[in-house]
PDB file of the backbone (N, CA, C, O) and the ligand in Angstrom, with CONECT records:
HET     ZN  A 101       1
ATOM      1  N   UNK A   1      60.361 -16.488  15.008  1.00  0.00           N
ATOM      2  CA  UNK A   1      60.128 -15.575  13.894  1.00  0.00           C
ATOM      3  C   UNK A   1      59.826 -14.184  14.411  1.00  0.00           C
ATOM      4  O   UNK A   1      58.718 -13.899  14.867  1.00  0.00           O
ATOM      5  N   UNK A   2      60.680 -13.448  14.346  1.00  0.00           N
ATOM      6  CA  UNK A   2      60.554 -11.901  14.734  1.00  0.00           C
ATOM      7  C   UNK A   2      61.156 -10.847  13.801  1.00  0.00           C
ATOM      8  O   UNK A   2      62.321 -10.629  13.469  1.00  0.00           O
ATOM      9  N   UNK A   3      59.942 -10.232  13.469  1.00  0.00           N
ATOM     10  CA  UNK A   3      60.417  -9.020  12.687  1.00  0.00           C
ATOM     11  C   UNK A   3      60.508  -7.575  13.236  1.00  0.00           C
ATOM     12  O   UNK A   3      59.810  -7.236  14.192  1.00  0.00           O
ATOM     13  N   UNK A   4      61.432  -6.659  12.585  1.00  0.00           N
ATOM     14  CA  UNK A   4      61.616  -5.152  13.309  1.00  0.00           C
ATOM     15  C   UNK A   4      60.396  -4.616  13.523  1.00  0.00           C
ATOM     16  O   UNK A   4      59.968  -4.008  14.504  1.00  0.00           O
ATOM     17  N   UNK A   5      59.674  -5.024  12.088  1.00  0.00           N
ATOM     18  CA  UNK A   5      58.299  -4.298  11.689  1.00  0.00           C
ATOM     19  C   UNK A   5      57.620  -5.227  10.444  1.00  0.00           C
ATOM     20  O   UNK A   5      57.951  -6.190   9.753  1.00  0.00           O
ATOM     21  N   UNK A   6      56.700  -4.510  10.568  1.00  0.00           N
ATOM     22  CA  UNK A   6      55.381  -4.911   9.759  1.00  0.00           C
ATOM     23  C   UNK A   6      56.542  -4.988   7.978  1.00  0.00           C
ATOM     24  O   UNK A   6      57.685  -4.567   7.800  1.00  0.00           O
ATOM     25  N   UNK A   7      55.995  -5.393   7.414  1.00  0.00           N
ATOM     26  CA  UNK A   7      56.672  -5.694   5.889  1.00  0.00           C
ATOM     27  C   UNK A   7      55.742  -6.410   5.265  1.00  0.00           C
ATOM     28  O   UNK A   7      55.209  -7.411   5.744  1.00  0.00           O
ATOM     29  N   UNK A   8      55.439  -5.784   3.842  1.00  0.00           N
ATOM     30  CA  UNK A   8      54.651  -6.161   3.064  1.00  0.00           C
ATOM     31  C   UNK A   8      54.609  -7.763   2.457  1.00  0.00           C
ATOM     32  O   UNK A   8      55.530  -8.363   1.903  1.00  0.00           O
ATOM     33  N   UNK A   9      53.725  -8.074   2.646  1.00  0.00           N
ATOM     34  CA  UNK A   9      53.805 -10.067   2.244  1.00  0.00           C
ATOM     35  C   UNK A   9      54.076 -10.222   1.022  1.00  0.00           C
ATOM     36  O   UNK A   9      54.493 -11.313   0.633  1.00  0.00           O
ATOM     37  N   UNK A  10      53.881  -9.067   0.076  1.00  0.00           N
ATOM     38  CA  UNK A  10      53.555  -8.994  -1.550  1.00  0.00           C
ATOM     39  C   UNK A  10      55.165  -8.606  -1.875  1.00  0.00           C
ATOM     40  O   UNK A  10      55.615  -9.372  -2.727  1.00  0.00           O
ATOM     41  N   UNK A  11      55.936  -7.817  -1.507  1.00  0.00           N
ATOM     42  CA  UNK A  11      57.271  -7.565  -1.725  1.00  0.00           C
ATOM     43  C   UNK A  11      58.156  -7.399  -0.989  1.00  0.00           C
ATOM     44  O   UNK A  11      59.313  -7.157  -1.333  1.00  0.00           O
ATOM     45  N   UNK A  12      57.627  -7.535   0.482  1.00  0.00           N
ATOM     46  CA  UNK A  12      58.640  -7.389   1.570  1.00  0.00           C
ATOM     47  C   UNK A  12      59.193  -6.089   2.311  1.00  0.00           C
ATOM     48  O   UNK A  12      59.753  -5.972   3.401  1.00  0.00           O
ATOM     49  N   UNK A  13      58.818  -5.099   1.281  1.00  0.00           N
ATOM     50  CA  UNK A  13      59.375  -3.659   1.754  1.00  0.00           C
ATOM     51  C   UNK A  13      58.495  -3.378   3.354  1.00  0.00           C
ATOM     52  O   UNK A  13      57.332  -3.336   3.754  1.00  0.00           O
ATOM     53  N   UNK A  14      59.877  -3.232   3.902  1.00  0.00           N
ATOM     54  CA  UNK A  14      59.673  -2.516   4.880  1.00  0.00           C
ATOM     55  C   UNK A  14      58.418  -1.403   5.676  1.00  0.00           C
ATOM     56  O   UNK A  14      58.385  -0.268   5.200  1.00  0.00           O
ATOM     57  N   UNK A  15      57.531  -1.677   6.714  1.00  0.00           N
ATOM     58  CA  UNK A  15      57.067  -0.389   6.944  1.00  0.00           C
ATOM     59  C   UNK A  15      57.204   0.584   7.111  1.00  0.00           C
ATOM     60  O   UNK A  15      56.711   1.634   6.698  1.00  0.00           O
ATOM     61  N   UNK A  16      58.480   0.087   8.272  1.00  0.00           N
ATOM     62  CA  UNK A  16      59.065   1.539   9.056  1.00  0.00           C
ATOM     63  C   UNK A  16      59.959   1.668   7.575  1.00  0.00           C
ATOM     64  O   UNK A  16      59.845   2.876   7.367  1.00  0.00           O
ATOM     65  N   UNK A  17      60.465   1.333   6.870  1.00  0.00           N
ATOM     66  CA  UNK A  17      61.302   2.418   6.068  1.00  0.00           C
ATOM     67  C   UNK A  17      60.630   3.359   5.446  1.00  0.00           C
ATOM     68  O   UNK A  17      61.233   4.197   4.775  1.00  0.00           O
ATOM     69  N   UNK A  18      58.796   3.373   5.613  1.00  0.00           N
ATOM     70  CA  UNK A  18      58.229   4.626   4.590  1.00  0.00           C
ATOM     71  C   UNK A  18      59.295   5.866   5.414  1.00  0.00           C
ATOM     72  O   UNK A  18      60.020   5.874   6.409  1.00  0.00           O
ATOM     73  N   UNK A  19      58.898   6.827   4.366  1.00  0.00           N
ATOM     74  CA  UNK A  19      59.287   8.074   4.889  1.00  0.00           C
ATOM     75  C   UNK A  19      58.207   9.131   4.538  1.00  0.00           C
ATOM     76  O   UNK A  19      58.413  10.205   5.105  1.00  0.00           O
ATOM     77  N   UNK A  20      57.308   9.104   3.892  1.00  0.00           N
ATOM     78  CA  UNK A  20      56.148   9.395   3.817  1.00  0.00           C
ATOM     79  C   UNK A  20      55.197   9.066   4.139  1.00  0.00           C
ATOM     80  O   UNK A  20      54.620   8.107   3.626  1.00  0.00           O
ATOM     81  N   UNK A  21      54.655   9.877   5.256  1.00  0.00           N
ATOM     82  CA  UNK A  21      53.814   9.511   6.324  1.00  0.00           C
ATOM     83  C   UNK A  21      52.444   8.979   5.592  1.00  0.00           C
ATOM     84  O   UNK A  21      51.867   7.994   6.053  1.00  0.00           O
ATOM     85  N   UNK A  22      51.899   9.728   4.328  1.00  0.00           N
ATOM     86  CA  UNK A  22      50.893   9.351   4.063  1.00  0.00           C
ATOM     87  C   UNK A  22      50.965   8.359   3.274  1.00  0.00           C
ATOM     88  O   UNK A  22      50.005   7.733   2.826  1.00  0.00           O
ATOM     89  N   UNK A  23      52.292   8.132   3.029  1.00  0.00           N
ATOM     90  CA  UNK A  23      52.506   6.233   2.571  1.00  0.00           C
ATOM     91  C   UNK A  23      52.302   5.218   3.436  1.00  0.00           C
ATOM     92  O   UNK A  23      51.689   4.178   3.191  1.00  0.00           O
ATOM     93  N   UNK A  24      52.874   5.560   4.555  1.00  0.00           N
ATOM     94  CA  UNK A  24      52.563   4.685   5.628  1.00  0.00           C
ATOM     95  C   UNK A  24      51.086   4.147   5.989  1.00  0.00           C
ATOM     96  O   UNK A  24      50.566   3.058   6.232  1.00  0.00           O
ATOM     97  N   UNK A  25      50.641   5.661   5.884  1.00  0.00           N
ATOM     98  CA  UNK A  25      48.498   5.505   6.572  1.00  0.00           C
ATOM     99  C   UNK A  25      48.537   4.453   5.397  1.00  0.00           C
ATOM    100  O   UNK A  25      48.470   3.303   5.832  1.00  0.00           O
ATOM    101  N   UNK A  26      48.634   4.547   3.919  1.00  0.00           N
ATOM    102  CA  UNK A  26      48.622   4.029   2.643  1.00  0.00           C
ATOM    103  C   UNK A  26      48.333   2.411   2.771  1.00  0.00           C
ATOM    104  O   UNK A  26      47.673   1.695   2.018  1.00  0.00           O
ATOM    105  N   UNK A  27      49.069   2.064   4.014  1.00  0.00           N
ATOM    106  CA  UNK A  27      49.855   0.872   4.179  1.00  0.00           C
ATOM    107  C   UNK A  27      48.174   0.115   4.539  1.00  0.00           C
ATOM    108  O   UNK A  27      47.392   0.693   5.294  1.00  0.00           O
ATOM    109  N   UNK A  28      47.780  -1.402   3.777  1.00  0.00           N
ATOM    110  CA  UNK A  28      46.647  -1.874   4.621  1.00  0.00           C
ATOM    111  C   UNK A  28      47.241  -2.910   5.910  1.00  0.00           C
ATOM    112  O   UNK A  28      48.459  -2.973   6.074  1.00  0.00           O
ATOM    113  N   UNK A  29      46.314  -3.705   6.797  1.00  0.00           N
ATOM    114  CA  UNK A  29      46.735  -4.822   7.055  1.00  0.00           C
ATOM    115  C   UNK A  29      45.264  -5.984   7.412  1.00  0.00           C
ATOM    116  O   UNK A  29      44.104  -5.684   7.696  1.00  0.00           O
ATOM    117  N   UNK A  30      45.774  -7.060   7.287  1.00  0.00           N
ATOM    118  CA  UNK A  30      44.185  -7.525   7.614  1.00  0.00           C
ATOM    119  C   UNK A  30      44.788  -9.093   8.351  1.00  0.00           C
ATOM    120  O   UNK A  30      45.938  -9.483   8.551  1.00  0.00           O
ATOM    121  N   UNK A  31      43.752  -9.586   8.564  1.00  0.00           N
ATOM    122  CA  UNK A  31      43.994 -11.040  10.070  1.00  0.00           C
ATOM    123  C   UNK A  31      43.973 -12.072   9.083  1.00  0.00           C
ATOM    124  O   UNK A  31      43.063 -11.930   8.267  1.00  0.00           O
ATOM    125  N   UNK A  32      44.582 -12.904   8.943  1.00  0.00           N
ATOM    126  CA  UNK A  32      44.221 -14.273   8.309  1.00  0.00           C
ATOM    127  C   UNK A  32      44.675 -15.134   9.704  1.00  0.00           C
ATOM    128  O   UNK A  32      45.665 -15.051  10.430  1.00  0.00           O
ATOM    129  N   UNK A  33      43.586 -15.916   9.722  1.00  0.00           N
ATOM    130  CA  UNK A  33      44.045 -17.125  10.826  1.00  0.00           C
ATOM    131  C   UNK A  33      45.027 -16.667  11.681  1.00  0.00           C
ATOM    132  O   UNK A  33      46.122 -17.228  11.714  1.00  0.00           O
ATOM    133  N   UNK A  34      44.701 -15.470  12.556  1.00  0.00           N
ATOM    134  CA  UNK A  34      45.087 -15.005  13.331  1.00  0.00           C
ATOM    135  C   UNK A  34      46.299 -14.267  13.393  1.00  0.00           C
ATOM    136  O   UNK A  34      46.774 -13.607  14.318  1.00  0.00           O
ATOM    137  N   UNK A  35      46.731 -14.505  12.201  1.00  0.00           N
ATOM    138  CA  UNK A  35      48.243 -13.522  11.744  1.00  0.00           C
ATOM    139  C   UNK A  35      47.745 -12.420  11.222  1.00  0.00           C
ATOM    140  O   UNK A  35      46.612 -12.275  10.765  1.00  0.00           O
ATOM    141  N   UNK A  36      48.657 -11.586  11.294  1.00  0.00           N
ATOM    142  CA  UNK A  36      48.272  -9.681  11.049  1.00  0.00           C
ATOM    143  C   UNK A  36      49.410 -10.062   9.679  1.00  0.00           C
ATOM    144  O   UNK A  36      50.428 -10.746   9.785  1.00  0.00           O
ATOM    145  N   UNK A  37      48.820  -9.312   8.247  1.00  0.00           N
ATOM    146  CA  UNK A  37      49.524  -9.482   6.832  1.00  0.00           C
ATOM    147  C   UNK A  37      49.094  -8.110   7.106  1.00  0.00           C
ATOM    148  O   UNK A  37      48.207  -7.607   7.796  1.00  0.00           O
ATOM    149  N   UNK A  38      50.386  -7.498   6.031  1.00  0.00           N
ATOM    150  CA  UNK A  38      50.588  -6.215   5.458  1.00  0.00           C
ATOM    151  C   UNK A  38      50.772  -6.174   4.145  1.00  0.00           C
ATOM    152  O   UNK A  38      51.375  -7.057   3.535  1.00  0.00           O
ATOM    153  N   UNK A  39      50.173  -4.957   3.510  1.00  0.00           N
ATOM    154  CA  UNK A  39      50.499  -5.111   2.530  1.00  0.00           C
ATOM    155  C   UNK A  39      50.541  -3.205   2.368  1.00  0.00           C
ATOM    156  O   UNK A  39      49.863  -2.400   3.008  1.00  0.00           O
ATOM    157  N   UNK A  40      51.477  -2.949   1.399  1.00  0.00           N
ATOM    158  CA  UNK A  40      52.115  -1.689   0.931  1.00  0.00           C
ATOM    159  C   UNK A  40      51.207  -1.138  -0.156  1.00  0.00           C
ATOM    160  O   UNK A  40      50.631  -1.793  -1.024  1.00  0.00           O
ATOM    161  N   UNK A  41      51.187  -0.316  -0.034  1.00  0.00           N
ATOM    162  CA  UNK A  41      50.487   0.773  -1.245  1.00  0.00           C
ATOM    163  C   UNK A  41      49.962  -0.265  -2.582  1.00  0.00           C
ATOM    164  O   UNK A  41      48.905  -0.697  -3.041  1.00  0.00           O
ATOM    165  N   UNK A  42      51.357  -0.337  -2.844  1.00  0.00           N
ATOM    166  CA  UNK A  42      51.411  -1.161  -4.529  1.00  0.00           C
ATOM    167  C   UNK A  42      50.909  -2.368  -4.370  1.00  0.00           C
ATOM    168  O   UNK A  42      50.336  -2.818  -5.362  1.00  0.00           O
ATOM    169  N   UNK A  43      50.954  -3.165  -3.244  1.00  0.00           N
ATOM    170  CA  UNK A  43      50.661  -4.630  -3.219  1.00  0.00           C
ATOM    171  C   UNK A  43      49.504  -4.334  -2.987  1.00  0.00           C
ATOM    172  O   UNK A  43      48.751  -5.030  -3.668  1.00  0.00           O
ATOM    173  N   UNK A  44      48.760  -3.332  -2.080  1.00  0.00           N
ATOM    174  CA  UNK A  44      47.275  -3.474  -2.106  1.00  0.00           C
ATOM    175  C   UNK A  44      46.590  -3.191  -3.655  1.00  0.00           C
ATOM    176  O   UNK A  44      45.639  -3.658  -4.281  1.00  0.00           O
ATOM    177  N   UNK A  45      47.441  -2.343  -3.855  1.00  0.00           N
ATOM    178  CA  UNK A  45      46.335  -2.329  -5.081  1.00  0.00           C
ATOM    179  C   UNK A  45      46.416  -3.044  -6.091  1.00  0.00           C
ATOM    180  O   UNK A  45      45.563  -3.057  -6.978  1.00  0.00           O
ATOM    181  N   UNK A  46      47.769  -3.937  -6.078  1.00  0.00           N
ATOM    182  CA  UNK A  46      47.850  -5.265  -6.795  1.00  0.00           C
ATOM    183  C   UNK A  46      46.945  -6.316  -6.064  1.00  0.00           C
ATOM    184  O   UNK A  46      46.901  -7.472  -6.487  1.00  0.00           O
ATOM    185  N   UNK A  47      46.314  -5.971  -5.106  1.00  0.00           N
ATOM    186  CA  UNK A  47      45.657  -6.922  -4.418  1.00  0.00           C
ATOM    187  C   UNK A  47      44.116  -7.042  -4.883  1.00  0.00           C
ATOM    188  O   UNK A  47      43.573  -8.088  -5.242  1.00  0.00           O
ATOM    189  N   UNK A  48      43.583  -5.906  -4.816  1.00  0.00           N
ATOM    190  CA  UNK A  48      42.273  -5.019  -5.177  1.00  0.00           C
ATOM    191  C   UNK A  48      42.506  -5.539  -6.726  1.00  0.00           C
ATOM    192  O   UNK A  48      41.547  -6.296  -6.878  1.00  0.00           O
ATOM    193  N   UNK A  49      43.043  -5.546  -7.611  1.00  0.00           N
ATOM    194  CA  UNK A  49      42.780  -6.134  -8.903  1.00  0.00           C
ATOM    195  C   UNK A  49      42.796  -7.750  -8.521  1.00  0.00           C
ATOM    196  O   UNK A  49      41.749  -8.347  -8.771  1.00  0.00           O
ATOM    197  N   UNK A  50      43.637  -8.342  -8.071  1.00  0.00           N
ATOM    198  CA  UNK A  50      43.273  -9.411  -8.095  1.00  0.00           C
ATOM    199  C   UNK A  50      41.983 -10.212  -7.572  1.00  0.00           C
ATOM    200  O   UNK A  50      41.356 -11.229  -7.867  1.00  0.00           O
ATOM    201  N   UNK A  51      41.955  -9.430  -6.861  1.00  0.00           N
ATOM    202  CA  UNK A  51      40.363  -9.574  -6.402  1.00  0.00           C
ATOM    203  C   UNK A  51      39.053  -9.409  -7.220  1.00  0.00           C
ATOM    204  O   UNK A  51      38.013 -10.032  -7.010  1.00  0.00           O
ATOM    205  N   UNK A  52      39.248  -8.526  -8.131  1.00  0.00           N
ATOM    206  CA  UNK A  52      38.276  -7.923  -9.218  1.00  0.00           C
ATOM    207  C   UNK A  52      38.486  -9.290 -10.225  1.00  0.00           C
ATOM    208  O   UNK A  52      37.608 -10.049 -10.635  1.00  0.00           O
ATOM    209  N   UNK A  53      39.838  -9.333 -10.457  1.00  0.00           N
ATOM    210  CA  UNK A  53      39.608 -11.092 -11.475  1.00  0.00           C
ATOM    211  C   UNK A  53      39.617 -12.030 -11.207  1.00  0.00           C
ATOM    212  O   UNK A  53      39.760 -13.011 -11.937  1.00  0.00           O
ATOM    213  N   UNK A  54      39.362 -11.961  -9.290  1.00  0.00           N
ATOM    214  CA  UNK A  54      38.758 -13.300  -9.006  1.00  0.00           C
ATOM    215  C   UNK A  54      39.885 -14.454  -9.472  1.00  0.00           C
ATOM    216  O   UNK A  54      39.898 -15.550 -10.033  1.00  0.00           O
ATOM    217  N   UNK A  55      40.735 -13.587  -8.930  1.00  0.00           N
ATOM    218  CA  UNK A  55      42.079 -14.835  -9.010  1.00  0.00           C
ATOM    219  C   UNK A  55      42.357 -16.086  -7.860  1.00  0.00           C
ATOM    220  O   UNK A  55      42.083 -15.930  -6.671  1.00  0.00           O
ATOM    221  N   UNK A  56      42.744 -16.917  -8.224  1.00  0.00           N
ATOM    222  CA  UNK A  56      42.668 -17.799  -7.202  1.00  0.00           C
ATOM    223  C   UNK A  56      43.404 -17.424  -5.772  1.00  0.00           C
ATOM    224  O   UNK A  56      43.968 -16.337  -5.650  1.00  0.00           O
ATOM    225  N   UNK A  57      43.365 -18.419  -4.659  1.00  0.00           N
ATOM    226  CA  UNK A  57      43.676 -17.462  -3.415  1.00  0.00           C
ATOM    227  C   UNK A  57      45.560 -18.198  -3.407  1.00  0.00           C
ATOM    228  O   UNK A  57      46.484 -17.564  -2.899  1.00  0.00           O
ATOM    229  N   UNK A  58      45.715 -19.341  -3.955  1.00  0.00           N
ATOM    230  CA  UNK A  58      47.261 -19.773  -4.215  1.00  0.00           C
ATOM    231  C   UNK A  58      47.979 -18.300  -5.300  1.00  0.00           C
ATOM    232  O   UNK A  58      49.065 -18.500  -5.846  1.00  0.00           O
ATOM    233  N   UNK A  59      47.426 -17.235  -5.457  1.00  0.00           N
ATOM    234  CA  UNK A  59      47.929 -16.500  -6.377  1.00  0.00           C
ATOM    235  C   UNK A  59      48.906 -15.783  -4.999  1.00  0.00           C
ATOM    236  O   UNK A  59      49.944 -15.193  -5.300  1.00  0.00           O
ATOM    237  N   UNK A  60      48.674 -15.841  -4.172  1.00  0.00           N
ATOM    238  CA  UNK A  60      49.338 -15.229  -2.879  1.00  0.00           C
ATOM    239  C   UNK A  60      50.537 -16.552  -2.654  1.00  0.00           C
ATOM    240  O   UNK A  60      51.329 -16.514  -1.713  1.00  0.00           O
TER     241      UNK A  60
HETATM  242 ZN    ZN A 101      54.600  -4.516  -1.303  1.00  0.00          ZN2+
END
C-alpha cells in the first residue's frame, strides 16, 4: 500500500493537489494505531462537528 501523498480519509482529495498553500497548513493529521490519517479542510471540520454530536466512532 503506497501512496504519492497524504489524502484525506473523509474524501480522498489529494494533498499535494492543494494549490493553496494556506489550504494545505489547513490540512490536519493525527496517529491512530500507529497510522498517520489526514484529513482536508472540509473533512476536519466535518470532523469537529461530529465530534460535538458525539457521533459514534463507526461514523468514520
Ligand atoms: Zn476531505
Amino acid at each position: 500500500m503506497t501512496a504519492p501523498g497524504p489524502a484525506c480519509v473523509r474524501c480522498g482529495r489529494s494533498r499535494a493537489a492543494e494549490t493553496d498553500p494556506l489550504a494545505t497548513l489547513a490540512w490536519v493529521t493525527s496517529k491512530e494505531n500507529g497510522a498517520q490519517r489526514w484529513l482536508c479542510p472540509d473533512g476536519a471540520r466535518d470532523h469537529v462537528r461530529a465530534i460535538e454530536g458525539k457521533l459514534p466512532d463507526e461514523y468514520w
